[in-house]
C-alpha positions, -999 to 999 in steps of 0.1 A, spaced: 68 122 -507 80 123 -543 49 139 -556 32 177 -556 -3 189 -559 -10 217 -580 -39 238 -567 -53 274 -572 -75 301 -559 -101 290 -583 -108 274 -621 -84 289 -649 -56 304 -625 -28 286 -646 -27 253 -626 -19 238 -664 6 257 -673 23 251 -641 18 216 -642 31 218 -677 61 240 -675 72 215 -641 67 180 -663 88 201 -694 120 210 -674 117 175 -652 120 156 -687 144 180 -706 167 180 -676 160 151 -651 146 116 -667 121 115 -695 107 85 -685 105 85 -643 77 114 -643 41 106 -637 16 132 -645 -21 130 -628 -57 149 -630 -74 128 -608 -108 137 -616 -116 155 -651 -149 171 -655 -150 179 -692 -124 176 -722 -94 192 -714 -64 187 -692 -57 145 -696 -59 151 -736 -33 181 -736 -7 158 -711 -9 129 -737 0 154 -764 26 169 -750 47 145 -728 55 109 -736 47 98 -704 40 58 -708 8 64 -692 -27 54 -704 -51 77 -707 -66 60 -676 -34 62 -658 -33 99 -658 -71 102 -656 -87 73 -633 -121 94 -631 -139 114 -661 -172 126 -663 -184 148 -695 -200 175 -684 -177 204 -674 -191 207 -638 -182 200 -604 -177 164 -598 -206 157 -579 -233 177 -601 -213 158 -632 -215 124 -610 -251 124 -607 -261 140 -644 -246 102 -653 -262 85 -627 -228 77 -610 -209 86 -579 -173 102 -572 -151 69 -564 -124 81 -544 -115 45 -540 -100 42 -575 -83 74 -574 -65 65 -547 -52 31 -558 -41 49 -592 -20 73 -575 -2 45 -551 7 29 -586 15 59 -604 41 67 -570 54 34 -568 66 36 -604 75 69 -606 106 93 -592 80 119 -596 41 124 -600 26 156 -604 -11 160 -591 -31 185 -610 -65 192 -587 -99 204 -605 -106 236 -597 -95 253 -560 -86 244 -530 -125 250 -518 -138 233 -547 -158 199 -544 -150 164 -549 -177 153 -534 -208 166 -512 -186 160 -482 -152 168 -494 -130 193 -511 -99 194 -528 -80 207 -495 -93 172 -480 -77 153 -505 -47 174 -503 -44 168 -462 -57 129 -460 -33 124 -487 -3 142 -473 4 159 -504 30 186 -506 10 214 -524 18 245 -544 -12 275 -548 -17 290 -580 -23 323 -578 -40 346 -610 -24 383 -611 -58 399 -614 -81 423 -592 -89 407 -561 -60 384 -559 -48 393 -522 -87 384 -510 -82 352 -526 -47 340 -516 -58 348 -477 -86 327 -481 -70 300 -493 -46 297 -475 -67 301 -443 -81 269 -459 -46 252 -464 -46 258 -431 -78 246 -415 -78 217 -425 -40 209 -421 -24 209 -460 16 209 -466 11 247 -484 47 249 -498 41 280 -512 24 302 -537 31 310 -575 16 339 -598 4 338 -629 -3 362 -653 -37 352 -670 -34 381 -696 -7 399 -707 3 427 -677 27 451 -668 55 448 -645 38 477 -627 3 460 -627 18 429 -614 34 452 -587 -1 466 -580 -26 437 -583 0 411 -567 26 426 -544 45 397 -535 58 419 -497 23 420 -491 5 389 -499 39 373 -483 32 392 -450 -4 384 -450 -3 349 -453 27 341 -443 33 319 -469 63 323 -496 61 333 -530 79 312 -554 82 334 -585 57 348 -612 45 327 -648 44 354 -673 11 353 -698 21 328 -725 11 330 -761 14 294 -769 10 271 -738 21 246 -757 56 258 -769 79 229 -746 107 255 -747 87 286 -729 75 259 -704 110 249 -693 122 290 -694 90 293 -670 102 264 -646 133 276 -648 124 311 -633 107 296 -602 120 289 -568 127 253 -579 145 242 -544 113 246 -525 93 232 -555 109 202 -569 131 170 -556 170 181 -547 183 160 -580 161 186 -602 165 219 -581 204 209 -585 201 213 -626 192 253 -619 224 257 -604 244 238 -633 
């Protein structure tokens, strides 16, 4: 499937900047104009707005966003505040346009892989009735370990293509506290999944230049199509 899912443990792990950093080296290195970019459901001001600034995409706002609600809370509290439902439906049929006109889409999910879309389904759902290959965000932060096994268990129970795991430093750390707080050996053995490099805190998550270092600095074969994990090696 030409397309990834970017998930995390949890709200503000860094699934933007991944998402981000991904859609900055695919269009400085690869085609500026075959990559889609999605948030399927937005909850809030926030992610849609930042894509639109930062990428020329040639995507309405609609295109990358086919369901927005304004209060910042899970879909189906924000849903029913507006007397409204969660229309999978439309999300759907979005993304089988954005794919068929795209090389590459990347899916950014709301929250974790545990966290609702609706009162009967959660972002792991989507990720497995979809068949989406899916990447886990993972914050370097106290309690890290607890929250990459359980998410993976997830991944698991309910059948998503887990390609692998990414750190990110949500503050600026140590070499030696990422050691400590995220030990790559560890979390590796325990879930058996790989880990696919570390983002390091970013000042500006906007600079377009950091972004593409940060890609760059990620297991990109596992990540990305074989025409863009071809450019690391140029």
């Amino acid at each position: 499937m030409n397309a990834l899912l970017i998930t995390g443990t949890d709200t503000e792990t860094g699934k933007t900047v991944l998402t981000t950093a991904l859609a900055a080296y695919w269009q400085r290195f690869v085609s500026p104009k075959k990559l889609g970019i999605m948030k399927p459901i937005q909850a809030g001001t926030g992610d849609r707005e930042l894509y639109a600034q930062l990428f020329t995409l040639h995507q309405s706002i609609d295109e990358i966003n086919p369901l927005y609600f304004d209060a910042p809370l899970a879909p189906p509290i924000a849903a029913a505040k507006e007397g409204r439902t969660v229309d999978l439906g439309i999300v759907w049929q979005a993304f089988q346009q954005l794919q068929r006109t795209r090389d590459w889409v990347l899916v950014e999910a709301l929250g974790g892989l545990g966290s609702p879309i609706t009162y009967e389904f959660t972002v792991a759902d989507l990720a497995a009735e979809w068949r989406l290959p899916t990447v886990l965000v993972v914050p370097v932060k106290l309690g890290a370990i607890a929250q990459a096994v359980a998410n993976v268990a997830l991944a698991r129970m309910t059948g998503v293509d887990l390609k692998g795991i990414i750190l990110n430093c949500v503050q600026p750390v140590s070499s030696e506290q990422i050691t400590d707080l995220t030990p790559i050996g560890l979390i590796q053995s325990l879930t058996n999944i790989p880990v696919l490099g570390c983002m390091p805190y970013l000042d500006d998550p906007k600079d377009l230049d950091k972004l593409v270092q940060v890609a760059a600095n990620l297991d990109l074969e596992i990540l990305l199509p074989f025409t863009l994990a071809n450019t690391k090696r140029k």
